[in-house]
C-alpha positions as CSV (number, residue, x, y, z in Angstrom):
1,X,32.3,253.7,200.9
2,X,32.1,251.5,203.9
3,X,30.9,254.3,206.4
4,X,28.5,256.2,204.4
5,X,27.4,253.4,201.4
6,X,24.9,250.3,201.8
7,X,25.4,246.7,202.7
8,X,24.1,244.1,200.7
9,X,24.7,240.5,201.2
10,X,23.8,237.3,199.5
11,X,25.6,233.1,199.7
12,X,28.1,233.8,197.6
13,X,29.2,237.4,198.4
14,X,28.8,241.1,200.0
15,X,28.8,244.3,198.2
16,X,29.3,247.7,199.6
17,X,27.9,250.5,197.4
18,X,27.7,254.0,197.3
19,X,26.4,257.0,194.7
20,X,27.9,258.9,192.9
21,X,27.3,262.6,191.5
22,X,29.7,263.3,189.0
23,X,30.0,260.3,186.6
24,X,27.6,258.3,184.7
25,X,29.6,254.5,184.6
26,X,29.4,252.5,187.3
27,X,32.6,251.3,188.7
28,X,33.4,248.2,190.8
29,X,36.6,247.0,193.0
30,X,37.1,243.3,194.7
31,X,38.9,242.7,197.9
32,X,39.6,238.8,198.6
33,X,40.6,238.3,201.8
34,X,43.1,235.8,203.0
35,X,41.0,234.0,205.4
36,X,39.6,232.4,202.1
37,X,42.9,230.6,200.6
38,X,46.6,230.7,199.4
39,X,47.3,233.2,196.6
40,X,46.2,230.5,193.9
41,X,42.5,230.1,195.5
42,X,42.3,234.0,196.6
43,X,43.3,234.8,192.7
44,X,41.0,231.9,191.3
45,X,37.9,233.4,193.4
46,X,39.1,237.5,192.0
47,X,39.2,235.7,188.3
48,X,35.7,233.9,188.5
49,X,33.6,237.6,190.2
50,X,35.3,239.5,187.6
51,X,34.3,237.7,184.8
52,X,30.8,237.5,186.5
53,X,31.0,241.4,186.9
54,X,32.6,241.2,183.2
55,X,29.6,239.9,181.5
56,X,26.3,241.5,183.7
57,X,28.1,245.5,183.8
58,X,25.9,246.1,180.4
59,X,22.7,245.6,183.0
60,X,24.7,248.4,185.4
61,X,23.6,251.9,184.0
62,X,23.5,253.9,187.8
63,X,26.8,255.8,188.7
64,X,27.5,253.8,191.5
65,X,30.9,252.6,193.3
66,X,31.0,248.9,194.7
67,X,33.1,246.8,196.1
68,X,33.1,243.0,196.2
69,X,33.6,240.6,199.1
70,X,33.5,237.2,198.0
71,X,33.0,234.3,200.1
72,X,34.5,230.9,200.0
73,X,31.2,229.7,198.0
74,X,32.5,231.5,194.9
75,X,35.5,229.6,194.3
76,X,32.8,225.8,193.7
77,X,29.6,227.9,192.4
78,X,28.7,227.5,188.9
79,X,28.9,230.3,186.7
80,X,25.4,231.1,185.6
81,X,24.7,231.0,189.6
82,X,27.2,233.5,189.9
83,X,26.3,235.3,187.6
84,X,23.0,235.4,188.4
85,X,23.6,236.9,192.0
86,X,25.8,239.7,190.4
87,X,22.6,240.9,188.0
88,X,20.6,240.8,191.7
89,X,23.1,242.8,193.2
90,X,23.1,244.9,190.2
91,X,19.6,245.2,190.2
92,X,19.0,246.2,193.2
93,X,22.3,248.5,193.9
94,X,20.7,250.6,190.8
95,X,16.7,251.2,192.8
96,X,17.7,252.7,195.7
């Protein structure tokens, strides 16, 4: 994923992504480092991207694999901004 995929980046997070062949449904992983809290912060920020991810993977039709890298901005954003950066990434991470 990381050595072969494609880097995109906005404020509020990263996402790696990568093609697939053999599948139709995209699928989608976090990683939440702990540069960006304790375990209640880290798990707060994993909670608030995967309801985002949650409620935009209807847009998501490409077989795609991504993975999440939040940044600290995720754990004060408002929701619809959140969510509205996941149906970017989405967006784009589908036209390539």
């Amino acid at each position: 994923m990381y050595d072969q995929g494609l880097r995109l980046g906005n404020p509020l997070f990263s996402v790696f992504y990568l093609k697939r062949e053999e599948s139709k449904a995209p699928r989608v992983g976090f990683t939440v480092p702990r540069a960006l809290g304790n375990s209640v912060k880290r798990n707060r920020i994993r909670r608030r991207m995967r309801e985002a991810v949650r409620l935009e993977l209807n847009e998501m039709k490409a077989p795609v694999d991504m993975v999440f890298h939040p940044r600290q901005a995720v754990y004060d954003a408002p929701m619809e901004e959140l969510r509205r950066q996941v149906k970017r990434a989405f967006a784009k991470c589908s036209n390539f």
